[in-house]
C-alpha positions in Angstrom: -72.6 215.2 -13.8 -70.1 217.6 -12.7 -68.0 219.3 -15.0 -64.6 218.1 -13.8 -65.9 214.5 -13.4 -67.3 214.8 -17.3 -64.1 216.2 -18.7 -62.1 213.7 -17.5 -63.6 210.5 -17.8 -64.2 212.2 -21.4 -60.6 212.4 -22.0 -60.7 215.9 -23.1 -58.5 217.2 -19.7 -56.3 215.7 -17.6 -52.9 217.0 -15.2 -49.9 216.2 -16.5 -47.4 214.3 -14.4 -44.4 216.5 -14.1 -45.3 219.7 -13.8 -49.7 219.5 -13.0 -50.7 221.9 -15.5 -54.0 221.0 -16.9 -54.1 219.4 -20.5 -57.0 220.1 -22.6 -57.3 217.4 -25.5 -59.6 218.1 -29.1 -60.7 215.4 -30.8 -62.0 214.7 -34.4 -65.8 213.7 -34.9 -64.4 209.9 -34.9 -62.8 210.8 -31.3 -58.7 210.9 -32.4 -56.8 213.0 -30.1 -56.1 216.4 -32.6 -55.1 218.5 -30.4 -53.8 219.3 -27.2 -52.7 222.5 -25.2 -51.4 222.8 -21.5 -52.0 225.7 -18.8 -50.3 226.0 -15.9 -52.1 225.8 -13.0 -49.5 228.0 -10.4 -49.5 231.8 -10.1 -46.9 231.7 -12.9 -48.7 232.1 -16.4 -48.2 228.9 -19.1 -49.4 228.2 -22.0 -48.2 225.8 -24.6 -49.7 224.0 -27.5 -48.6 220.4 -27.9 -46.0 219.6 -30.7 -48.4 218.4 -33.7 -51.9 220.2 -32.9 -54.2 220.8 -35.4 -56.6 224.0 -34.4 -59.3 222.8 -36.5 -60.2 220.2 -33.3 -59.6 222.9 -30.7 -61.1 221.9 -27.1 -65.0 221.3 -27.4 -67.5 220.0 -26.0 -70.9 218.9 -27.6 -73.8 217.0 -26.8 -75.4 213.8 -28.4 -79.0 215.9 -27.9 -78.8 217.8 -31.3 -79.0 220.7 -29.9 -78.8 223.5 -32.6 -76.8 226.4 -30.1 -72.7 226.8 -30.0 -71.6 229.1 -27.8 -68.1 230.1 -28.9 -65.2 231.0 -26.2 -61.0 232.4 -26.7 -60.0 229.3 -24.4 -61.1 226.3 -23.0 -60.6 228.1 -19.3 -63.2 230.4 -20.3 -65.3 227.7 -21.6 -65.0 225.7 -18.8 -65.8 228.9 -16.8 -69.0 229.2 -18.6 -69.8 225.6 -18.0 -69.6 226.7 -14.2 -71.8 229.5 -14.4 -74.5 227.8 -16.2 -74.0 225.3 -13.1 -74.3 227.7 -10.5 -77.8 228.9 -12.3 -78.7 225.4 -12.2 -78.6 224.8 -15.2 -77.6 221.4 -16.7 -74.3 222.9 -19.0 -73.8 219.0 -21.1 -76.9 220.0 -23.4 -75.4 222.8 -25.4 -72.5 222.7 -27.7 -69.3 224.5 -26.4 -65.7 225.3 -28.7 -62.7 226.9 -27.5 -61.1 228.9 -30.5 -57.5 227.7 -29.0 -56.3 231.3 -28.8 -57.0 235.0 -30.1 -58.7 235.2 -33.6 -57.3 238.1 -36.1 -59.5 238.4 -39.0 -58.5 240.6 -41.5 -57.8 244.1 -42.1 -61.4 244.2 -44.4 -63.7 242.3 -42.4 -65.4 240.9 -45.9 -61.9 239.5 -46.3 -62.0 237.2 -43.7 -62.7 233.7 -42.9 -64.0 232.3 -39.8 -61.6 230.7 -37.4 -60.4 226.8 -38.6 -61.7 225.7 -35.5 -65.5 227.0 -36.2 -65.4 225.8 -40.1 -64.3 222.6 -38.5 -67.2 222.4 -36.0 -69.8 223.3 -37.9 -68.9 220.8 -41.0 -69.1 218.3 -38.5 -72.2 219.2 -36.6 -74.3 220.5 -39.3 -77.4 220.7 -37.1 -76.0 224.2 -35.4 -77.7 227.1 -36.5 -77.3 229.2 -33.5 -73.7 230.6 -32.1 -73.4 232.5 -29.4 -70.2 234.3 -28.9 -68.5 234.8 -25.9 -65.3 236.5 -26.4 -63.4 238.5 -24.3 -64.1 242.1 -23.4 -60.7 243.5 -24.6 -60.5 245.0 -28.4 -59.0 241.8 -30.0 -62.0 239.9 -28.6 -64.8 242.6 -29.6 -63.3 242.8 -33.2 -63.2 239.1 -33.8 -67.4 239.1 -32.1 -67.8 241.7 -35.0 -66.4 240.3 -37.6 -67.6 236.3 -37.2 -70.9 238.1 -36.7 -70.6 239.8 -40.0 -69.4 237.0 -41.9 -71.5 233.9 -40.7 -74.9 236.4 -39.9 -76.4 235.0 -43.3 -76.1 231.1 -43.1 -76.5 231.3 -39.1 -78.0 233.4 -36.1 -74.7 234.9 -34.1 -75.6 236.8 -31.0 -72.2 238.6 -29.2 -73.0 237.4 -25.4 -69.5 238.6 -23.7 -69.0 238.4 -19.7 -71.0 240.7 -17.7 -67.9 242.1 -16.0 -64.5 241.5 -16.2 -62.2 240.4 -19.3 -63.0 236.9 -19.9 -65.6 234.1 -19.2 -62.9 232.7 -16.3 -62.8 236.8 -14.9 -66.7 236.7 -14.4 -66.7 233.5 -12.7 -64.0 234.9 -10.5 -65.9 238.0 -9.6 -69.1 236.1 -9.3 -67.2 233.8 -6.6 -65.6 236.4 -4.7 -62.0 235.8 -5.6 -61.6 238.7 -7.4 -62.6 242.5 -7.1 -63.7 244.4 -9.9 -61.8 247.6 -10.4 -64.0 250.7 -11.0 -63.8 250.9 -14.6 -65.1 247.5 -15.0 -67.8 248.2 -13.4 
């Protein structure tokens, strides 16, 4: 099924009526609406949480197959990007496990000080059959320190591999460069 198709007759994205941004919905594992975020959809960067999100049910997506892999994004754009390129390789994106973080991740000073985003404890109390995450965070220095540091700290109970974008900043970059919409400039190369 396609992606678009899936996430909304899931629920988990839809436009809102005013303005048509897109609304990305997380749910708890008995399906209540937790939380909720809006992007724009015009030139004109938005973003904006909904009044009363919870983080722990960021944006996900998993599949009934018990399949042990997460792969780990900033946003659900870049998720959803991902979902796109794993279509484009034809391959079918609804049997792994995908969460959206619901924003930057800033572990502590002292990496041993740090705890794993709520989002991540969250998911993986509710599916305890993952023991794979792949991370795909963005290529900027926020995104490689939080790769290294939910490496470090969740190496020992599960495998973490850091898979960012080929090219670009982001997951949603990559697909754009793979696409054609977007030219890479020579130091991203």
């Amino acid at each position: 099924m396609e992606k678009r198709r899936y996430c909304i007759k899931s629920n988990c994205l839809y436009e809102s009526r005013d303005y048509h941004n897109a609304v990305f919905i997380g749910f708890d594992r008995h399906g209540v609406p937790r939380y909720g975020t809006q992007r724009g959809t015009s030139a004109r960067r938005y973003m904006v949480e909904l009044n009363g999100s919870d983080k722990h049910f960021s944006f996900s997506i998993s599949t009934r197959n018990g399949n042990c892999k997460l792969h780990l994004f900033k946003s659900a754009v870049d998720l959803l990007s991902y979902g796109t390129l794993e279509l484009l390789s034809g391959r079918d994106w609804l049997q792994q496990n995908y969460l959206s973080l619901a924003g930057i991740y800033k572990p502590e000073q002292k990496i041993e000080e740090s705890t794993p985003p709520a989002a991540l404890i969250q998911f993986l109390n509710d599916h305890q059959y993952i023991n794979n995450i792949a991370l795909h965070l963005d290529n900027d220095t926020a995104g490689r320190l939080a790769a290294k540091t939910i490496q470090t700290i969740l190496s020992s109970k599960y495998t973490v591999t850091d898979e960012p974008p080929k090219w670009g900043k982001d997951c949603n970059d990559y697909l754009k460069t793979v696409l054609g919409l977007r030219q890479l400039s020579s130091m991203e190369r």
